[in-house]
N, C-alpha and C positions, 0 to 999 in steps of 0.2 A: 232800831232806828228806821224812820220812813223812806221808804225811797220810793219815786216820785217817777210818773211816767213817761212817755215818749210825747205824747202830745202834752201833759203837765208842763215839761221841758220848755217844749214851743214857747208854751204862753207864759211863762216865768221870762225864757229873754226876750222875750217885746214888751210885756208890761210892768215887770217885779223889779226893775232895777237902778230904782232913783233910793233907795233905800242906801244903797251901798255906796253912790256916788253924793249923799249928804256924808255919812258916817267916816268914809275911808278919810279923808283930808284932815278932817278931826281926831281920830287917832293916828293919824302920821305927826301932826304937830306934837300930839302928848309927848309920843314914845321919842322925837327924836330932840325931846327938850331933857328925856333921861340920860343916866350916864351911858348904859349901855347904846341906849338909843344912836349917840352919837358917833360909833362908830363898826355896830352890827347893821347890816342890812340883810336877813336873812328873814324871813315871814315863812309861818305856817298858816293856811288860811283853811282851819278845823269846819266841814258843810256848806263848802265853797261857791255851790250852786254852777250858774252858769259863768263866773269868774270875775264880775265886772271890779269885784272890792282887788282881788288877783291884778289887774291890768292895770290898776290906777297907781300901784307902787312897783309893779314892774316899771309900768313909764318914770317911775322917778329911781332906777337903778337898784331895787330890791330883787333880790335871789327868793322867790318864792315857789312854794309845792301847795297847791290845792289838794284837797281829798274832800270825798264824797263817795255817797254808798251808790248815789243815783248814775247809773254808767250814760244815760241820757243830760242828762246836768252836765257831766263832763265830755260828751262832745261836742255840745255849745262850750263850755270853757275851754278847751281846747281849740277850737274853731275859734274865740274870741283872742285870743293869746296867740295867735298861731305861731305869730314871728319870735315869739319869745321861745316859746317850745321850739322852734328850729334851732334857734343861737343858745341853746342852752342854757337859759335863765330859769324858766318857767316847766314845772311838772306837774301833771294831775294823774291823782291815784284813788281808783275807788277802793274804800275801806268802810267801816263801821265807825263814827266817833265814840262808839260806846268803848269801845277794845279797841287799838290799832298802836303799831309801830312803824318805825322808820330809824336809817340809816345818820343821817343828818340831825343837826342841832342848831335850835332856830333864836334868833334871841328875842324875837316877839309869835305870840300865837293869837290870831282872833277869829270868832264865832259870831256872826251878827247875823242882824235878821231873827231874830227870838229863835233861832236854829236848833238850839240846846230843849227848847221847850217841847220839840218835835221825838227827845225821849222816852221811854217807856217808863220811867220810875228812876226813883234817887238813885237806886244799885249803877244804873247805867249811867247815870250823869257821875258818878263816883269813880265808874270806869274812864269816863272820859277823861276825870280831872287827873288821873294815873296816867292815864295815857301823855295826855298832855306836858304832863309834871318828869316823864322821864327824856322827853324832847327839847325839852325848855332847858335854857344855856344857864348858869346860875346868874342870880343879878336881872336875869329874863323877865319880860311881860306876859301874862294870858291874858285876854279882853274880851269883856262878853257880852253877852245883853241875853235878859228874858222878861219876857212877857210876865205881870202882876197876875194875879186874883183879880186888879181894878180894873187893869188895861185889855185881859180876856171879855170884862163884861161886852166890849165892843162885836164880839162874834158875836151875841145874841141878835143876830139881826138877818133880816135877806137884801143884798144888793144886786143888781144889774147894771152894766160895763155894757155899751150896745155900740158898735159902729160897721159899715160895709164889710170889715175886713171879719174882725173878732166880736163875738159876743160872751161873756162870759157870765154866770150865773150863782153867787156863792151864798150858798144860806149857811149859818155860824148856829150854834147854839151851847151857851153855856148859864146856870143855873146862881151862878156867884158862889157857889157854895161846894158843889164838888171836886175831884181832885183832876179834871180833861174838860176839855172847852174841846169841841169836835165841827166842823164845816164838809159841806160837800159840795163841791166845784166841779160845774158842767158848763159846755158850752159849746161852739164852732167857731174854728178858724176857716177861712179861704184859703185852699192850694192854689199853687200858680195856674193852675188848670179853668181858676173858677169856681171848681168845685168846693165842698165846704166839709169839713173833717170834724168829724165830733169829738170829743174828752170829758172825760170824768175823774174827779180826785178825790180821795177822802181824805181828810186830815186832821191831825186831834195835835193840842198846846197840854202839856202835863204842865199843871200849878206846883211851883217849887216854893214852897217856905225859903222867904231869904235869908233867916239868918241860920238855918239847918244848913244853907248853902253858901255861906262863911263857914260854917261851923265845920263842913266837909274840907274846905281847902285850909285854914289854920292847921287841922288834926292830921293833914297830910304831907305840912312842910313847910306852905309858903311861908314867908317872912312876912308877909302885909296886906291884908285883902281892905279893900271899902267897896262903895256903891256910888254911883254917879251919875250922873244926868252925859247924855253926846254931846251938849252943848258946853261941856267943861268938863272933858275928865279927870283932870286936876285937883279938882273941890268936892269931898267927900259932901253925899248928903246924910240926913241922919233917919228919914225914914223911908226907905225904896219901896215898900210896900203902900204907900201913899202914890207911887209913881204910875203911870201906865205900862211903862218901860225902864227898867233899871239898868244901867251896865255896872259890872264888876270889871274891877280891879284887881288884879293879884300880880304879887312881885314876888319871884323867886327866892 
């Protein structure tokens, strides 16, 4: 799994986090229109980052544990939560989502942000769904999202993000055809000083065949997996590989 650096950090919680604040409100409706839904409030939030998805269901009285490998990521999640991690709500723990356990049993888990794509190969995303699958409460959610074949075509590109503060640089490059879509993210932030701090990121999306990726969580246990769009995850689609972004569904 990738983990993500101190200045990456930075610019993830000033820029990356309107992602979580679409997604999160939308799978709160799902899950708590389910049976369990209606009276677990306990979230595992599987590459939590810098916590914003974390904060938005703390604020509505969930018992959540972030993890992340990035020990950077979770001192912004932790800093963003702070009051929750005082009162006892809220934990963040750096781990691997490839392999990772815990004490607790959650009756929803989710992974967003194509986070899962940031894997090194199916074996690990296999890991993860073990992991997962031994966390998860029976009757439990996992919720996920990844990046397409289609929707990686979008790396193929270079963009520039320019303002007084940040400037960010990411050129993407993926081929449609191989199995890593790869970017590398440079740029300068402004310290309180004035001064201006550099960063560099490399990053690569592993392409997951979706239905090898059903095919992983049926053979593992779950009772119901589908594909769905954020704007409904409700309503199975019938081909997520047509998507840019797919979420998954699975029910314990």
């Amino acid at each position: 799994m990738q983990a993500y650096s101190r200045g990456f950090a930075r610019i993830y919680n000033l820029k990356w986090i309107n992602f979580a604040a679409q997604v999160a409100p939308r799978i709160q409706k799902f899950y708590e229109h389910t049976h369990i839904g209606q009276s677990n409030r306990s979230l595992l939030d599987v590459c939590c980052g810098t916590g914003q998805l974390a904060v938005y269901f703390l604020e509505r009285d969930y018992r959540v544990i972030g993890l992340d490998l990035s020990e950077h990521m979770l001192r912004y999640a932790c800093e963003n939560a702070a009051r929750f991690v005082e009162g006892g709500r809220a934990k963040f723990v750096q781990a691997d989502a490839a392999d990772f356990s815990l004490d607790g049993r959650f009756g929803l888990v989710v992974s967003t942000f194509d986070a899962l794509n940031h894997l090194p190969d199916e074996r690990a995303l296999k890991g993860c769904f073990q992991s997962v699958f031994r966390v998860l409460e029976p009757d439990g959610y996992f919720i996920f999202d990844l990046n397409t074949r289609v929707g990686l075509m979008r790396w193929n590109s270079i963009n520039v993000d320019e303002s007084p503060e940040i400037t960010i640089i990411n050129r993407g490059i993926y081929d449609g055809q191989g199995s890593r879509a790869f970017a590398r993210i440079t740029g300068f932030i402004r310290n309180p000083d004035g001064l201006y701090e550099r960063f560099e990121e490399n990053a690569f999306n592993t392409v997951f065949d979706m239905d090898a990726v059903r095919r992983l969580l049926l053979d593992m246990g779950w009772c119901d997996v589908y594909f769905a769009r954020a704007q409904d995850l409700s309503e199975p689609i019938a081909e997520p590989e047509a998507e840019g972004r797919a979420f998954i569904v699975a029910r314990k």
